[in-house]
C-alpha positions in Angstrom: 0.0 0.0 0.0 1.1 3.2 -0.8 0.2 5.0 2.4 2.8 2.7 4.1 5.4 4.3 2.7 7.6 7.4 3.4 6.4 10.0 1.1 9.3 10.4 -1.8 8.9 6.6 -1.6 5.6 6.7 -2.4 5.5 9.3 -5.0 8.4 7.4 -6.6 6.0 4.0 -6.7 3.4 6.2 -8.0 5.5 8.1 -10.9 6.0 4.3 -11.7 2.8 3.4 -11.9 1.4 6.2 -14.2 4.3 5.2 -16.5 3.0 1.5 -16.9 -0.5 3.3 -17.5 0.9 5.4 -20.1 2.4 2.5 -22.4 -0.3 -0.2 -21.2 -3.3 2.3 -21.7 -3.2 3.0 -25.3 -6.8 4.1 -26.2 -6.5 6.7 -23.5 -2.6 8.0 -24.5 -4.4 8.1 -28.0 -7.5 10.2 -26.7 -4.7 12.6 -25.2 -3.2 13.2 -28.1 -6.1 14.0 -29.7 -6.6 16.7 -27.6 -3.2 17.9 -27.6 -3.5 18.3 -31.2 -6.9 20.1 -31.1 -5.8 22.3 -28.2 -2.3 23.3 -29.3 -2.5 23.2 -33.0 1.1 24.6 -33.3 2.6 22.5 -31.1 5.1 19.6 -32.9 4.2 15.9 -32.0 7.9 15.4 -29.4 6.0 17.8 -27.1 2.6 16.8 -27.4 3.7 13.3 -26.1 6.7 14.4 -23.4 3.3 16.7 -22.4 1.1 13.6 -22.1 3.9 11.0 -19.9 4.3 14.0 -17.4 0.4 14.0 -17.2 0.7 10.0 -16.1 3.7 11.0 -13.5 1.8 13.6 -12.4 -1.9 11.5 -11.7 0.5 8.8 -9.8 1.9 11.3 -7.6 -1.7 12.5 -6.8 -2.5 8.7 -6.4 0.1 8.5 -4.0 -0.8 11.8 -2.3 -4.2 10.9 -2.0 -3.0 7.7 0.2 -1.0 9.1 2.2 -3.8 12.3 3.0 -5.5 10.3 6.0 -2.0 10.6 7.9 -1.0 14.1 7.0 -1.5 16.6 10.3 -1.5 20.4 9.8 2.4 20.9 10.7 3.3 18.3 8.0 0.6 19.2 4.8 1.9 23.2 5.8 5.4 21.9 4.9 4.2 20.4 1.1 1.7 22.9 0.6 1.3 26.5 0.7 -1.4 29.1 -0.1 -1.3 31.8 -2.7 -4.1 34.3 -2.7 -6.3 33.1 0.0 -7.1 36.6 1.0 -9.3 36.7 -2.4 -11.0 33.0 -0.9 -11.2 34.8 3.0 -12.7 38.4 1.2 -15.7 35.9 -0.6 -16.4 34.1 1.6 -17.0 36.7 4.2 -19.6 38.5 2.3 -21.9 35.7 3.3 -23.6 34.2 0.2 -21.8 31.3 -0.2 -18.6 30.4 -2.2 -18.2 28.4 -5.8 -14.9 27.6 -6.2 -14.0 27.2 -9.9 -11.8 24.4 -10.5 -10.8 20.9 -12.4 -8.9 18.0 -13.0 -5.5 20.4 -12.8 -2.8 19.4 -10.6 -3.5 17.9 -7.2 -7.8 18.2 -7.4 -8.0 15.8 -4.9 -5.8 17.1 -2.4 -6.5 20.4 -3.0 -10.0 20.3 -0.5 -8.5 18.0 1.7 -5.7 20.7 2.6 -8.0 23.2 3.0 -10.1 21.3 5.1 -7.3 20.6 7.1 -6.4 24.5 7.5 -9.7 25.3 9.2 -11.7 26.0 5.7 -14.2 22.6 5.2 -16.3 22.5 2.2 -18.4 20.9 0.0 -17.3 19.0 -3.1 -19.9 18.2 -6.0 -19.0 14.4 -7.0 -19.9 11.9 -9.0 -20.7 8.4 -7.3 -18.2 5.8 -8.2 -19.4 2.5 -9.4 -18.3 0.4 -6.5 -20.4 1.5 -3.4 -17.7 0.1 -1.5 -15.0 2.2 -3.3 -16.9 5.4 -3.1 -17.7 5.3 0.7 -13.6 4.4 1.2 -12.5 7.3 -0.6 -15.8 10.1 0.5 -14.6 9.0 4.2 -11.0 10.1 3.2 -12.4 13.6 1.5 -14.2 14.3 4.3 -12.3 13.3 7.5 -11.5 17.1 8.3 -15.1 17.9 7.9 -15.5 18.4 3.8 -19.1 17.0 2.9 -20.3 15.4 -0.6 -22.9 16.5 -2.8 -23.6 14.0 -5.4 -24.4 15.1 -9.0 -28.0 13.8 -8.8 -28.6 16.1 -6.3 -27.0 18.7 -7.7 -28.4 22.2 -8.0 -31.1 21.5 -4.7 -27.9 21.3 -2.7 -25.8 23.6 -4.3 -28.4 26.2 -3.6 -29.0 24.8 -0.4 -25.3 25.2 0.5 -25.1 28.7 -0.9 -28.4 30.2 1.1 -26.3 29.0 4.2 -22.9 30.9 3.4 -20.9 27.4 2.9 -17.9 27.1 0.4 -18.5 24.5 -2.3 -16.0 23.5 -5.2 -17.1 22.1 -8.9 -14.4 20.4 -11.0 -16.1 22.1 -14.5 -14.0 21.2 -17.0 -15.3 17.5 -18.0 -17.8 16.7 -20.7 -21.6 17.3 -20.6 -24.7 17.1 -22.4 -27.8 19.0 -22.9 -29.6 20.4 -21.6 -27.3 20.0 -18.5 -24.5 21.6 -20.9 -24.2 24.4 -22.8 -21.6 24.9 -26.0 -18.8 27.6 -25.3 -15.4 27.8 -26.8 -12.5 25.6 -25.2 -9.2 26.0 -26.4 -10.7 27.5 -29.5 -13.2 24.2 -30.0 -16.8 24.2 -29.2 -17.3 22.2 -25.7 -20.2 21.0 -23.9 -19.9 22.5 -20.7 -21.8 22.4 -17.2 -24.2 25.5 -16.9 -25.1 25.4 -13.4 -22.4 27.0 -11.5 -23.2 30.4 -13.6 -26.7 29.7 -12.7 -26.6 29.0 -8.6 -24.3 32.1 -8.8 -26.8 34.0 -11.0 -29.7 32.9 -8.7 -28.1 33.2 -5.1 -25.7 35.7 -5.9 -22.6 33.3 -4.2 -19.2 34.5 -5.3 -17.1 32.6 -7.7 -13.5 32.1 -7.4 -10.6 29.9 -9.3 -9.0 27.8 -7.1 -6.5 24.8 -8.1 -3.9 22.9 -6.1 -0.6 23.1 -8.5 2.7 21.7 -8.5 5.3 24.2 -8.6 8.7 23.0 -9.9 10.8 25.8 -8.6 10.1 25.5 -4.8 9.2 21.4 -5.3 5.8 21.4 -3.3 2.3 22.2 -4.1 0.9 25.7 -4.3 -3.2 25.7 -3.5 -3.8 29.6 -5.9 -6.8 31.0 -5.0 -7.7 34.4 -8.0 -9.8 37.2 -7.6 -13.1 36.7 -7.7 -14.7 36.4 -10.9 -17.8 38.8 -12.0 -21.4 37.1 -13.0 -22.7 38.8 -15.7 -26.4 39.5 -14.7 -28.3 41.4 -17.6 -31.9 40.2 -17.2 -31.6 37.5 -19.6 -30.9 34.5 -17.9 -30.1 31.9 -20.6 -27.8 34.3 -22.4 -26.5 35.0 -18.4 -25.6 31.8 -18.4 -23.7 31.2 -21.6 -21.7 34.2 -21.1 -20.9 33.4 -17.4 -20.3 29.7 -18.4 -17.6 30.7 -21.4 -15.9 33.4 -18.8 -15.5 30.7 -16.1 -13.9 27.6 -19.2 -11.8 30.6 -20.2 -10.3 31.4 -16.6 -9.5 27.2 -16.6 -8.1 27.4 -19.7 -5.7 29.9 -19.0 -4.4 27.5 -16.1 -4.4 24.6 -17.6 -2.0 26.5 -20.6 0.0 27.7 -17.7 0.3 24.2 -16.6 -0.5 22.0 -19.7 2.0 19.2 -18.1 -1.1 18.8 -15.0 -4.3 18.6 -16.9 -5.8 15.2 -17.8 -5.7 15.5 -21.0 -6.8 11.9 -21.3 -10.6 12.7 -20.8 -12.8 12.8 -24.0 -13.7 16.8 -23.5 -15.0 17.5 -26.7 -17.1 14.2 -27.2 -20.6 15.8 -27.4 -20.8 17.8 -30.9 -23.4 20.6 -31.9 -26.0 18.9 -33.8 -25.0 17.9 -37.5 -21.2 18.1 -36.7 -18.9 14.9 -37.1 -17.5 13.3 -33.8 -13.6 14.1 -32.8 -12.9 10.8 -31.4 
């Protein structure tokens, strides 16, 4: 098990592990490709796949984090992690209508809420259930053992709401595929995506803040840095469909520019652009 072992240990067995992945799990590495290509058009085919491996090193490490989370106190997560911008976080969520943090599968997702759990900061995290009942209570009781709470996608919006009429903090990882009429097209990376709509619509409804928040690794200093930005504004014109679109396209945008920041920590390997306006040919 990896949470037996000393932590460069375990990141080491798990660098491992997301290299076997990368040469066993062809259909995906092809899938990440795909979207390399679409994504950075410009971008000559050594990069594209020295791009994707550091993707697989980088989901073992969090594989490996995320087993050794249940042992990490404060003293020790403070020494791997530090915060940038949490005074944007602090400012938001003191206004009292609730918080939406903006985020995705970009750097350390899953240790990103734990950490700040840990600090003092619980929230709630909008998940989908696993397939193994068994599987998803292990890892929910992990989430939330510093008082983090789920809120499963089929209850979505009545307790996202819910959350936001009581002032709580809750994160959505909004960068994965949808379909309508949960989704909405906007442009991603240049390319049409099918994109969740209802964080711009609790945040047009309840008037919670919305602010980016993402749990990176940062090479230079060799620990994880949890960047919270500046709150984002909701466009609020009367209109709330177009609302919607237009606050849904400013939020992908603000994820895209991370995820170009930090192309080496996205999973690329998830089929984002599957869904296709009506009458257009798949990508896949």
């Amino acid at each position: 098990m990896l949470g037996a072992l000393p932590r460069g240990m375990a990141r080491s067995a798990g660098a491992a592990i997301g290299e076997v992945a990368y040469y066993g799990l062809a259909r995906l590495r092809r899938v990440g490709v795909r979207n390399l290509q679409l994504a950075f058009p410009e971008m000559e085919g050594p990069r594209r796949e020295e791009i994707l491996k550091q993707v697989y090193r980088n989901l073992g490490y969090l594989l490996a984090e995320f087993c050794l989370m249940p042992r990490y106190s404060r003293q020790q997560a403070s020494r791997l992690i530090r915060y940038e911008g949490l005074e944007n976080y602090l400012r938001a969520r003191d206004r009292g209508k609730g918080v939406l943090i903006l985020t995705g599968h970009l750097g350390a997702w899953e240790l990103s809420s734990f950490y700040h759990s840990l600090m003092g900061y619980p929230m709630g995290m909008v998940i989908r259930r696993l397939d193994n009942p068994l599987v998803d209570r292990f890892v929910n009781q992990i989430r939330c053992q510093h008082g983090n709470r789920v809120i499963h996608k089929d209850d979505f919006a009545r307790g996202l709401i819910a959350s936001m009429r009581s002032g709580e903090t809750v994160g959505i990882l909004m960068d994965t595929n949808m379909t309508p009429p949960q989704g909405t097209f906007v442009p991603f990376f240049g390319v049409e995506a099918c994109t969740a709509s209802g964080m711009a619509r609790v945040a047009q409804k309840t008037g919670a803040a919305v602010v980016p928040g993402f749990l990176l690794w940062e090479k230079n200093e060799q620990r994880y840095v949890l960047h919270f930005g500046e709150e984002l504004a909701v466009t609020s014109s009367g209109d709330a469909e177009a609302d919607a679109i237009r606050n849904t396209a400013a939020f992908t945008a603000v994820i895209e520019a991370y995820i170009r920041k930090y192309p080496e920590q996205w999973l690329w390997m998830h089929r984002r652009w599957k869904t296709r306006p009506a009458g257009e040919e798949g990508i896949y």
